[in-house]
DRENDREN-226190 format. One record per atom (N, C-alpha, C, O, CB): residue number from 1; residue in three letters; y, x, z. Coordinates in steps of 0.001 Angstrom, whole numbers. Glycine has a CB too. Layout:
// DRENDREN-226190
NUM;ala;Y;X;Z $
...
END
This chain:
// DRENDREN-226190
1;unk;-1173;842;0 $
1;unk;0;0;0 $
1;unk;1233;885;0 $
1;unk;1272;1917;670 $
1;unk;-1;-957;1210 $
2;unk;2104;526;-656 $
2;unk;3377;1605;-1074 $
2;unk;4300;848;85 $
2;unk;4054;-175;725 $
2;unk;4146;1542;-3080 $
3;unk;5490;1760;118 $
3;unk;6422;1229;1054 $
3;unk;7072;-57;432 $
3;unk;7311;6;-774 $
3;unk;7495;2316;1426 $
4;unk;7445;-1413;1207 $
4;unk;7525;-2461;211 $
4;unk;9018;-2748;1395 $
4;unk;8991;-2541;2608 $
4;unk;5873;-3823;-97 $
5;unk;10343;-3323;502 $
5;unk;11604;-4016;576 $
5;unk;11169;-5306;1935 $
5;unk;10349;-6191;1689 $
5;unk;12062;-4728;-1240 $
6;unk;11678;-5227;2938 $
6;unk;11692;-6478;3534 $
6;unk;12351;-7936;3048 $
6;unk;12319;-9055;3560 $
6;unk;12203;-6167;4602 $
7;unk;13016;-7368;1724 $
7;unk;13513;-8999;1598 $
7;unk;12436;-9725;580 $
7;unk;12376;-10895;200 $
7;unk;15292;-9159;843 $
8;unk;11452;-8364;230 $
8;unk;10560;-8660;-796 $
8;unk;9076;-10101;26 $
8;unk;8314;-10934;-464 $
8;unk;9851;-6735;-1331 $
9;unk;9355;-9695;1184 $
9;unk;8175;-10651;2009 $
9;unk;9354;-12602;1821 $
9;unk;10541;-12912;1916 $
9;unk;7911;-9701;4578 $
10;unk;8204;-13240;1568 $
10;unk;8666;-14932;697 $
10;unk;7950;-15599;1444 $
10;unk;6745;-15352;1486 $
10;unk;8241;-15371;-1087 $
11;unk;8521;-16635;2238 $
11;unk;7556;-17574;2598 $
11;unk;7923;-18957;1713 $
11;unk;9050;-19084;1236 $
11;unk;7585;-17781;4259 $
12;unk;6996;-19875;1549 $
12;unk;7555;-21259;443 $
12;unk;6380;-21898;1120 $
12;unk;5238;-21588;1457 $
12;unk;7549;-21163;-1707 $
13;unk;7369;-23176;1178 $
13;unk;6846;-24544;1442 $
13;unk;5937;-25414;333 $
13;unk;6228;-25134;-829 $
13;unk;8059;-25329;1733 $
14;unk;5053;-26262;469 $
14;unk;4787;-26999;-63 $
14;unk;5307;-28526;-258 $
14;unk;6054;-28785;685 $
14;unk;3964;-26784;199 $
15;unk;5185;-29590;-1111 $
15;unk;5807;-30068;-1977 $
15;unk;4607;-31667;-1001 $
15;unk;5018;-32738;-557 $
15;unk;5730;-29223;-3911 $
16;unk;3623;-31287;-1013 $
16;unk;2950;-32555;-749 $
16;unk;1934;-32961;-1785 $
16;unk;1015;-33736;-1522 $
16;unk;3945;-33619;-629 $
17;unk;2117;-32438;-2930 $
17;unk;1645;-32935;-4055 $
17;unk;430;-32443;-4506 $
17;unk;54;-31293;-4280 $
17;unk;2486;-32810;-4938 $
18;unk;-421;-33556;-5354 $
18;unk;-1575;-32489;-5863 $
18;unk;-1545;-32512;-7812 $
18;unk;-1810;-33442;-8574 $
18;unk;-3464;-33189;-5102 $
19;unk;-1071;-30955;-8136 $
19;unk;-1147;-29893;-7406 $
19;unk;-315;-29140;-7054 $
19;unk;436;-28686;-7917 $
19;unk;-1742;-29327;-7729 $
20;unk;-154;-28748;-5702 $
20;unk;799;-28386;-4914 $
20;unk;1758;-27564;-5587 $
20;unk;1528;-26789;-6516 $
20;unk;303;-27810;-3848 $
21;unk;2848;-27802;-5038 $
21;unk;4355;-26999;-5557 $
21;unk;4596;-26058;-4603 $
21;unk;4084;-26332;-3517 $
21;unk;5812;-27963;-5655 $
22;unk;5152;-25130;-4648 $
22;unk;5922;-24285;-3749 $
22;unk;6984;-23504;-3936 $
22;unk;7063;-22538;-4695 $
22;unk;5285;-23587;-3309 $
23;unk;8182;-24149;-2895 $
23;unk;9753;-23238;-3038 $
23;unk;9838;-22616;-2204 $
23;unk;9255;-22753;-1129 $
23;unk;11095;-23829;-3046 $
24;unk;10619;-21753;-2530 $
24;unk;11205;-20486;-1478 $
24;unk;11825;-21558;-759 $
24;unk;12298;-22563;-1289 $
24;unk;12389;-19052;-2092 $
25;unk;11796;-21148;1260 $
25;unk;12021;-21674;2052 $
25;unk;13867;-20861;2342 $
25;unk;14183;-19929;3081 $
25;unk;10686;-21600;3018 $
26;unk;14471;-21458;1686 $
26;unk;16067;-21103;1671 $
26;unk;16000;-19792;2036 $
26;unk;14900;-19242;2079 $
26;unk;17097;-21948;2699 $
27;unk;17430;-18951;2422 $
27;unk;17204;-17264;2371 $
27;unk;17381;-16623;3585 $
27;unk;18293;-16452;4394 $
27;unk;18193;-16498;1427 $
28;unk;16025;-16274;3430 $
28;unk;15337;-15944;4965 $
28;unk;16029;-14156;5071 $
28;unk;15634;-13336;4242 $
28;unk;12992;-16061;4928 $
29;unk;16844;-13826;5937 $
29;unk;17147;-12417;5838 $
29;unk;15629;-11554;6965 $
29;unk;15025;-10517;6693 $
29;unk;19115;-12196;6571 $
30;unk;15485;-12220;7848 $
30;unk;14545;-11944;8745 $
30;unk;13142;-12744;9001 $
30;unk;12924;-13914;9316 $
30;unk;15230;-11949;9780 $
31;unk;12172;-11495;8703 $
31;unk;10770;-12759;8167 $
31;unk;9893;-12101;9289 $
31;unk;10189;-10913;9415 $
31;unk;9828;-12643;6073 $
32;unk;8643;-12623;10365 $
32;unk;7794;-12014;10942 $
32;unk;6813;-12543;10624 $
32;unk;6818;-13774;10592 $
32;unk;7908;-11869;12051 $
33;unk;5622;-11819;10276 $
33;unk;4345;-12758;10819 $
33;unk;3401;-12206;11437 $
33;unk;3102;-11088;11018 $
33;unk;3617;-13429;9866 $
34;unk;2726;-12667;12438 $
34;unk;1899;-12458;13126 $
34;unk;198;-12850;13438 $
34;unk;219;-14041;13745 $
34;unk;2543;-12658;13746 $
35;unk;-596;-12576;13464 $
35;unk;-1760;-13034;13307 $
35;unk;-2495;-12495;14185 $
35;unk;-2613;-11275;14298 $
35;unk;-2209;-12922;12181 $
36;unk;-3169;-13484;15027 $
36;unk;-3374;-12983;16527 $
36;unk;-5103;-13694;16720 $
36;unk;-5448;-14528;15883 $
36;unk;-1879;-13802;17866 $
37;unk;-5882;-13382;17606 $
37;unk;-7457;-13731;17873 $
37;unk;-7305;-13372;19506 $
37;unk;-6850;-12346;20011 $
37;unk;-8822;-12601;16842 $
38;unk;-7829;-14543;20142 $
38;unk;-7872;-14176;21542 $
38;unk;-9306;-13637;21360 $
38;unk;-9795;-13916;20265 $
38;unk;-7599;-15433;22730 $
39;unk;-9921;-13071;22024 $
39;unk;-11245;-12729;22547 $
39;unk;-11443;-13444;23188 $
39;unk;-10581;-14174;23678 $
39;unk;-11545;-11715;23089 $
40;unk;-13047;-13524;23502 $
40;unk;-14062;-13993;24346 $
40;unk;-14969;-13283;25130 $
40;unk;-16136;-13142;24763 $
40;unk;-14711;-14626;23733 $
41;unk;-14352;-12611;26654 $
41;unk;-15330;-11527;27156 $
41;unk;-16886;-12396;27435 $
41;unk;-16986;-13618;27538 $
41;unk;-14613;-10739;28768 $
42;unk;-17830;-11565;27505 $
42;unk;-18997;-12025;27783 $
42;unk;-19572;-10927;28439 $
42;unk;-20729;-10575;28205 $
42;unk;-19702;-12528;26684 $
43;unk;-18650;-10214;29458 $
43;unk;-19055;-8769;30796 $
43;unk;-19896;-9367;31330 $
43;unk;-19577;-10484;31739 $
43;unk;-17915;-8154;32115 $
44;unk;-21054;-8981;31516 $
44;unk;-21941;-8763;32712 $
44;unk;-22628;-7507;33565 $
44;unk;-22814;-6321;33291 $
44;unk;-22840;-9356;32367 $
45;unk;-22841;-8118;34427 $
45;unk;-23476;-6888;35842 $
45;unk;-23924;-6251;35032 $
45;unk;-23670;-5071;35271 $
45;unk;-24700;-7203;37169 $
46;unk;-24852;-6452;33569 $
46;unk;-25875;-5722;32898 $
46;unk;-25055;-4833;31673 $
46;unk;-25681;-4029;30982 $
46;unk;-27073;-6840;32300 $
47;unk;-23440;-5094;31465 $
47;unk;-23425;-4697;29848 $
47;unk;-23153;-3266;30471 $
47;unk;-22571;-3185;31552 $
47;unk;-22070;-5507;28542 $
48;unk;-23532;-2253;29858 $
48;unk;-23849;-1270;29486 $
48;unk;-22381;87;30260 $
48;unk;-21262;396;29850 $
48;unk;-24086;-1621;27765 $
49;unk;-23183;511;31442 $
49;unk;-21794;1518;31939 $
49;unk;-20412;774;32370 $
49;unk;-19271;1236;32376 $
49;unk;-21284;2543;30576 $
50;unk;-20896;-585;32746 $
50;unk;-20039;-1560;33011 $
50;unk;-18667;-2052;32255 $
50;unk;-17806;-2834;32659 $
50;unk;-19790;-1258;34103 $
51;unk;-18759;-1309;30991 $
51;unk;-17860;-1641;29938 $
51;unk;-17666;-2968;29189 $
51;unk;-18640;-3595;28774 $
51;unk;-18124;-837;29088 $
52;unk;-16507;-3359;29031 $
52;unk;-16324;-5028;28416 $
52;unk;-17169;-5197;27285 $
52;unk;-17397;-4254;26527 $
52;unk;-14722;-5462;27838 $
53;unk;-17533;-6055;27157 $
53;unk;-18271;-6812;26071 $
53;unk;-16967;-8099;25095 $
53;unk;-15925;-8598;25520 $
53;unk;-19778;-7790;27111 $
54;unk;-17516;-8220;23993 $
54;unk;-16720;-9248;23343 $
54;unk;-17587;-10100;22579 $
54;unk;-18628;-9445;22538 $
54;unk;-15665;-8689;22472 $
55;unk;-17720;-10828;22150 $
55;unk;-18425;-11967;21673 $
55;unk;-17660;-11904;20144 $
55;unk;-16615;-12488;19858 $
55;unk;-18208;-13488;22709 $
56;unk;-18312;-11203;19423 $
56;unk;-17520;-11376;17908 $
56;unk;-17491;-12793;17271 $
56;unk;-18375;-13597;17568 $
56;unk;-18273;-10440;16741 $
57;unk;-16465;-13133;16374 $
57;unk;-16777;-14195;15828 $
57;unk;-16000;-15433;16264 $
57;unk;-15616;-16359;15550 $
57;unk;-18038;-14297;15988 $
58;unk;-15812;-15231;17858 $
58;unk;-15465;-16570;18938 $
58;unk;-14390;-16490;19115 $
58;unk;-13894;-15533;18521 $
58;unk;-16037;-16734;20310 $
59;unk;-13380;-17353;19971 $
59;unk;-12063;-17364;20402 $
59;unk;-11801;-18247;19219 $
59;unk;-12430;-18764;18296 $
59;unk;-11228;-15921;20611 $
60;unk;-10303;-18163;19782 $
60;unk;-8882;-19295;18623 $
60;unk;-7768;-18010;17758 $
60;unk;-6995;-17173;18225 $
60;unk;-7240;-20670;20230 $
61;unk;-8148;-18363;16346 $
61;unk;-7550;-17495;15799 $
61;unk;-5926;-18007;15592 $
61;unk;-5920;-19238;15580 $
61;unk;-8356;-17172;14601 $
62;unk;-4709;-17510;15445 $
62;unk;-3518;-18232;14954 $
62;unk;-2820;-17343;14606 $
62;unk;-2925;-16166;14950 $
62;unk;-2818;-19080;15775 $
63;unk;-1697;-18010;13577 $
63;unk;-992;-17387;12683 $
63;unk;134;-17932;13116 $
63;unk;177;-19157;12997 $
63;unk;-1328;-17503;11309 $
64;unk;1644;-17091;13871 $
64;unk;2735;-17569;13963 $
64;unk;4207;-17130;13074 $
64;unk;4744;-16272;13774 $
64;unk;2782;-17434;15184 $
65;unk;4798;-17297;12214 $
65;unk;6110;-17109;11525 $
65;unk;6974;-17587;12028 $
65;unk;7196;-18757;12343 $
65;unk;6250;-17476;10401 $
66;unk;7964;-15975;12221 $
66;unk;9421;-16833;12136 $
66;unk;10247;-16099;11017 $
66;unk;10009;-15135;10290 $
66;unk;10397;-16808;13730 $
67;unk;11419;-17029;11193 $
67;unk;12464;-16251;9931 $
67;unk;13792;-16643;10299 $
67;unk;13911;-17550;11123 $
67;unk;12217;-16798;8173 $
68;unk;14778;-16112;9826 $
68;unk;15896;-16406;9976 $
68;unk;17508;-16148;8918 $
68;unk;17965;-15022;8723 $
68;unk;15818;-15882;11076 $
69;unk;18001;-17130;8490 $
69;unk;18571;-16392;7305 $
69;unk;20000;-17558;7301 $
69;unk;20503;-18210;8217 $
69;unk;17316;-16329;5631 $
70;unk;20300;-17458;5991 $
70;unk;21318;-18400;5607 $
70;unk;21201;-19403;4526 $
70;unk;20433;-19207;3584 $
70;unk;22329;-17726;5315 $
71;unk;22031;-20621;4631 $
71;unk;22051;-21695;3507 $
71;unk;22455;-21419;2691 $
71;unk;23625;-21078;2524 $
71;unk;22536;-22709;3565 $
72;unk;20670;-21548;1062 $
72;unk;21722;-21310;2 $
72;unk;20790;-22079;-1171 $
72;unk;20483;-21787;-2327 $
72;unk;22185;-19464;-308 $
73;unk;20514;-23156;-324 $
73;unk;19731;-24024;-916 $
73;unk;19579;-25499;-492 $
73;unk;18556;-25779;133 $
73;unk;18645;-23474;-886 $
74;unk;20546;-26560;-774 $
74;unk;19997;-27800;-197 $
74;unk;18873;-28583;5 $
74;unk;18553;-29172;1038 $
74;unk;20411;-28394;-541 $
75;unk;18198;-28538;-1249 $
75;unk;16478;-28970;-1048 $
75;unk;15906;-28245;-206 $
75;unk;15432;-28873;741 $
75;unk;15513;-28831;-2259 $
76;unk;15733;-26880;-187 $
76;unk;14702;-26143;711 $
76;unk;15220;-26289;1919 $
76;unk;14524;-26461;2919 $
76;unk;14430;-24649;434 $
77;unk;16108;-26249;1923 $
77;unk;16991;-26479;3645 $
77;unk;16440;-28127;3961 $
77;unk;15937;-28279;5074 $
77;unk;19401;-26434;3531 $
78;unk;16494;-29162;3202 $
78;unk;16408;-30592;3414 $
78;unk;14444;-30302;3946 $
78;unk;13980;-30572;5054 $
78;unk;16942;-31778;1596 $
79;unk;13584;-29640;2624 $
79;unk;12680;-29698;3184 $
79;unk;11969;-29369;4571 $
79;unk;11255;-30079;5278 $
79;unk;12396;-29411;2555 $
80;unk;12517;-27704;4763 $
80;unk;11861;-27533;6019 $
80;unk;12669;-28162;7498 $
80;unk;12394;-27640;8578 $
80;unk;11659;-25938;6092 $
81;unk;13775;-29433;7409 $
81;unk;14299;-29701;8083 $
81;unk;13603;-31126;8665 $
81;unk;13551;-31504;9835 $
81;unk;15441;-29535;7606 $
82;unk;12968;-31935;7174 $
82;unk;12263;-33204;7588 $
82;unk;10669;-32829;7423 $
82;unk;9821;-33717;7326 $
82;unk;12756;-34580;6578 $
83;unk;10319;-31322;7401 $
83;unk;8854;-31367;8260 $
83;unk;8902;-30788;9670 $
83;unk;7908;-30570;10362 $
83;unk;7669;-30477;7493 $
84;unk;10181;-30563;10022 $
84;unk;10185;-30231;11720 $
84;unk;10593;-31938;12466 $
84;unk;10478;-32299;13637 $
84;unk;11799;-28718;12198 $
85;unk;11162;-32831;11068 $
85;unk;11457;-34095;12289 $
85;unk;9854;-34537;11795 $
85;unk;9415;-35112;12791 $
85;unk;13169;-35630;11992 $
86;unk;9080;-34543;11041 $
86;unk;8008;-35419;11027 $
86;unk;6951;-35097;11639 $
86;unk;5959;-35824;11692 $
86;unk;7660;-35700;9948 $
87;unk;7054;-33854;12226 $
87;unk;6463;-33023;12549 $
87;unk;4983;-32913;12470 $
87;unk;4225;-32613;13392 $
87;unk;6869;-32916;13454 $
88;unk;4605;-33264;10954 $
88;unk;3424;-33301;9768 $
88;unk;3176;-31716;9475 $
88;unk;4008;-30835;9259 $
88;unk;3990;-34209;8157 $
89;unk;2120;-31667;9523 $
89;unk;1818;-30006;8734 $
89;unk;1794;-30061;7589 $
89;unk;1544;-31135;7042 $
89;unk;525;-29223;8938 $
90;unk;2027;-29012;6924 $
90;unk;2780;-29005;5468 $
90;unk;2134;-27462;5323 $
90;unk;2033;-26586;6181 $
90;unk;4864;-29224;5399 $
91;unk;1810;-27464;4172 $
91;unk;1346;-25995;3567 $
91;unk;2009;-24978;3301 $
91;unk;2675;-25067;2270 $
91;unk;855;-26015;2526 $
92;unk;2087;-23810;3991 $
92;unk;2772;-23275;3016 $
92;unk;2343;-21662;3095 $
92;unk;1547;-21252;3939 $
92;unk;4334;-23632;3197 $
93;unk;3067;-20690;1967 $
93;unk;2425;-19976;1540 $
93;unk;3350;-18604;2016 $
93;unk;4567;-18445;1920 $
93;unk;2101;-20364;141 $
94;unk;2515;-17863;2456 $
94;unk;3430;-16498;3075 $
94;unk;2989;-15195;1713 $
94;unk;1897;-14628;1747 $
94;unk;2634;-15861;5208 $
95;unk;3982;-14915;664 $
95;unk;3947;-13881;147 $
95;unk;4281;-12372;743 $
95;unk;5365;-12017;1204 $
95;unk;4561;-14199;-700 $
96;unk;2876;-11438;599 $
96;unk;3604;-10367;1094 $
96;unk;2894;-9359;-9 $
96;unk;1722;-9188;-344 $
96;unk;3423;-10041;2842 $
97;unk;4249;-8724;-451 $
97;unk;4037;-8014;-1672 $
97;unk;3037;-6862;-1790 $
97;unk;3081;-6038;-877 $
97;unk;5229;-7536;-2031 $
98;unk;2195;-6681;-2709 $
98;unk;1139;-5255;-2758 $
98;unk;95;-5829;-1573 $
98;unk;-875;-5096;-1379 $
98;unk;2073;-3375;-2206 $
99;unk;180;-7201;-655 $
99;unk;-968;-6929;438 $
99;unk;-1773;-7918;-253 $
99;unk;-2830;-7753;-862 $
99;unk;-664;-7216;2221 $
100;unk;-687;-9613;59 $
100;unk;-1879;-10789;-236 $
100;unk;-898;-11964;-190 $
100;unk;332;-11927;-238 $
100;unk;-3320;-10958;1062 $
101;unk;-1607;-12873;-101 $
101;unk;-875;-14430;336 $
101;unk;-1595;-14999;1086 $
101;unk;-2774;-15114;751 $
101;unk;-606;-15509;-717 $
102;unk;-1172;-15526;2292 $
102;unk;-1598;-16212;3363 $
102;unk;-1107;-17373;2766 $
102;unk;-15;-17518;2216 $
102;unk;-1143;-15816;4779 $
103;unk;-2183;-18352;2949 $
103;unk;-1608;-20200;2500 $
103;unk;-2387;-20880;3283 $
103;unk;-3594;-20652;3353 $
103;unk;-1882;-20939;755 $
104;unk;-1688;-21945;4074 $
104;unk;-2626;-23297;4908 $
104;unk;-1801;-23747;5752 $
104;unk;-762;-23097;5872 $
104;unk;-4052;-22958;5822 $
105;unk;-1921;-24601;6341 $
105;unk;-1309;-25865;7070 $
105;unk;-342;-25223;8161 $
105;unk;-808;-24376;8923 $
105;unk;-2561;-26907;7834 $
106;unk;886;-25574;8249 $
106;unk;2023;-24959;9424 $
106;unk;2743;-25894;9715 $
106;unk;3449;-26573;8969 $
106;unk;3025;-23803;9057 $
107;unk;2524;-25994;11279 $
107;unk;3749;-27060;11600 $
107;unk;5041;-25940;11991 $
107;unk;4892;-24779;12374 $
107;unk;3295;-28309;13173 $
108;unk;6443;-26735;11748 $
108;unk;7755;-26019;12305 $
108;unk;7694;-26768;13892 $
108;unk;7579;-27872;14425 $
108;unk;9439;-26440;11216 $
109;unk;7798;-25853;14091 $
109;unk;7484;-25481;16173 $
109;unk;9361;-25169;16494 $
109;unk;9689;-25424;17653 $
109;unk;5982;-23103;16718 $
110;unk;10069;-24856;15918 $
110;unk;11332;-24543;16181 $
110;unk;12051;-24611;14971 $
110;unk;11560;-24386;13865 $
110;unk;11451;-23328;16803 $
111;unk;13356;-24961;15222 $
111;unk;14356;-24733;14193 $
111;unk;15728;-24687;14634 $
111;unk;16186;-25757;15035 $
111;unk;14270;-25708;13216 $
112;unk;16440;-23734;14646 $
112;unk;17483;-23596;15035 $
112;unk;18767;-23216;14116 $
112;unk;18675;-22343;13254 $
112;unk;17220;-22873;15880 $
113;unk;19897;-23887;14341 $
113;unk;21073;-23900;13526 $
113;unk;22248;-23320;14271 $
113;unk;22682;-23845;15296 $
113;unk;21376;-25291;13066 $
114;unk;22736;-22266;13757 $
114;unk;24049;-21565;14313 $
114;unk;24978;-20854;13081 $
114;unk;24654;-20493;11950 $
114;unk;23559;-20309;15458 $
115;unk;26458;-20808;13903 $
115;unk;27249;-20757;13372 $
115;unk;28620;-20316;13805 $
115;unk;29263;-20949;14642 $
115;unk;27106;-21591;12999 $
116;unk;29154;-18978;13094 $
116;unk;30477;-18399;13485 $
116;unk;31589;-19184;13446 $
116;unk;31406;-20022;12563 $
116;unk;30794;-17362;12747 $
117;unk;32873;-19361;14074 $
117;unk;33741;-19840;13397 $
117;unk;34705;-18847;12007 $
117;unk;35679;-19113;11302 $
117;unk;34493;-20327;14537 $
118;unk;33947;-17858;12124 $
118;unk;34320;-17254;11069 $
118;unk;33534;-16197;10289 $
118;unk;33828;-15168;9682 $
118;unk;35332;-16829;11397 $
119;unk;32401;-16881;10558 $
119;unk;31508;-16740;9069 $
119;unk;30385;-17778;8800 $
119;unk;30582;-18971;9032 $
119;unk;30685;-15266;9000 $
120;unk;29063;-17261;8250 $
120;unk;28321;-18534;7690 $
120;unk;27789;-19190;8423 $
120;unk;28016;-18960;9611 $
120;unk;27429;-18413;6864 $
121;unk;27079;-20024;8161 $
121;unk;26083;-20602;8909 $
121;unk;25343;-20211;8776 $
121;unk;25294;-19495;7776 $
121;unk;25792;-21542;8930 $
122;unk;23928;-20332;9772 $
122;unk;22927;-19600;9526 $
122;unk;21436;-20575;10309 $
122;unk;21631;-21727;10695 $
122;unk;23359;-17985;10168 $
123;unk;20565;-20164;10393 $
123;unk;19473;-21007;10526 $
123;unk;18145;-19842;10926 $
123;unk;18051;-18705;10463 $
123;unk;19283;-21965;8991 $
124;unk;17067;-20585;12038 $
124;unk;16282;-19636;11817 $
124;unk;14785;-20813;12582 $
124;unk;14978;-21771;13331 $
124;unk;16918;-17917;12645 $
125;unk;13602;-20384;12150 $
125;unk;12533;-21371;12468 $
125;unk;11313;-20588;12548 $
125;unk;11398;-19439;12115 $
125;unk;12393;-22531;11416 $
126;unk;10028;-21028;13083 $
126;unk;8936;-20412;14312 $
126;unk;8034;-21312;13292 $
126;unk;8566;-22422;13248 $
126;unk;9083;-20870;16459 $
127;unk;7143;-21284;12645 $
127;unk;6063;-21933;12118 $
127;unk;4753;-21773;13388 $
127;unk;4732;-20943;14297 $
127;unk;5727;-21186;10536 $
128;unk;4125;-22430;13208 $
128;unk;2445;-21754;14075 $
128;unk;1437;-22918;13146 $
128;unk;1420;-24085;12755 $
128;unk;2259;-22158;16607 $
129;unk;628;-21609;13136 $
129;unk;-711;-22303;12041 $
129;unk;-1061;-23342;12503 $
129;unk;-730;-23436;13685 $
129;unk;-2132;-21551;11839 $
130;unk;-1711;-24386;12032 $
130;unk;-1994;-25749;12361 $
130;unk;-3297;-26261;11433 $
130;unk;-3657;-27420;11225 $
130;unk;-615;-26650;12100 $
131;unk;-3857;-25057;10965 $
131;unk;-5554;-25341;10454 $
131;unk;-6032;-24383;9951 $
131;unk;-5527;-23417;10523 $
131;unk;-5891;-26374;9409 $
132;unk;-6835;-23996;9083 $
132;unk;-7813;-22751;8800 $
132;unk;-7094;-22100;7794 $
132;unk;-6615;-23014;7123 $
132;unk;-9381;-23088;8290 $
133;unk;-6766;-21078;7338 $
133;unk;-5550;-20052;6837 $
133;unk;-6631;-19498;5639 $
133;unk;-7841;-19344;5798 $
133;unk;-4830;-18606;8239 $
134;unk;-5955;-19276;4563 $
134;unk;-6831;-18328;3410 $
134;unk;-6247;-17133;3079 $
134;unk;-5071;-17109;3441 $
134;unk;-7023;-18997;2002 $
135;unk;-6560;-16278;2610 $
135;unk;-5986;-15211;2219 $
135;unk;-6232;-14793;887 $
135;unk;-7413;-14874;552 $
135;unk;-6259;-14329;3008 $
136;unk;-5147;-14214;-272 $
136;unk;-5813;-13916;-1386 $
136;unk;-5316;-12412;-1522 $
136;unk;-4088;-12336;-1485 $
136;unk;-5507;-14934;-2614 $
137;unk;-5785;-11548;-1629 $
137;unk;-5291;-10075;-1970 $
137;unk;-4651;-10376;-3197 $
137;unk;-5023;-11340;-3866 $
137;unk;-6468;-8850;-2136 $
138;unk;-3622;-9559;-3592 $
138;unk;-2927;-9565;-4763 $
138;unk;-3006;-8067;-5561 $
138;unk;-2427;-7909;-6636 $
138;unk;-1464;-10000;-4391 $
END
């Protein structure tokens, strides 16, 4: 993987439709994602030099995004604004350049709106996975 532009990482919403659409989620200056697996110890008196054990396979896997940027899009702004009031999971697709695309169900968990009196407005929102996640290498 080569060194890759942070503005180059895209997250886009889905549309609802089959077959699905996807827009850039307005302009995200700041993108995270995270992808996390709790474990499942399964230590006993017996495992080996009394060292932890893990149970491969088990636990709750989740995927959380946030981002944060500015308005420069009314639809994409309208969209990810009425799937945080419907608070419906909605698909959507995390581009990250040279790795892959993460795509599957995300509810908006946060959304927040702020603003200078003398400069833009700005916006920033917390996705967390909300069903089984795919990945495609690119």
């Amino acid at each position: 993987m080569t060194i890759q532009s942070g503005k180059d990482i895209l997250l886009k919403i889905g549309d609802g439709g089959d077959p699905q659409s996807f827009a850039a989620a307005a302009g995200l200056r700041m993108k995270t994602i995270s992808l996390n697996a709790r474990s499942v110890d399964v230590t006993t008196a017996d495992s080996p030099e009394g060292w932890r054990e893990l149970l491969a396979g088990a636990g709750v896997k989740t995927c959380s995004v946030s981002g944060a940027g500015v308005f420069v899009d009314a639809a994409s702004d309208g969209a990810v604004r009425q799937a945080f009031f419907d608070q419906t999971a909605r698909d959507w697709q995390l581009i990250i350049p040279d790795f892959g695309v993460i795509e599957g169900a995300f509810l908006v968990a946060a959304l927040d709106y702020s603003g200078r009196h003398d400069g833009e407005a700005a916006w920033s929102m917390t996705l967390a996975s909300a069903g089984q996640l795919s990945f495609g290498a690119i």
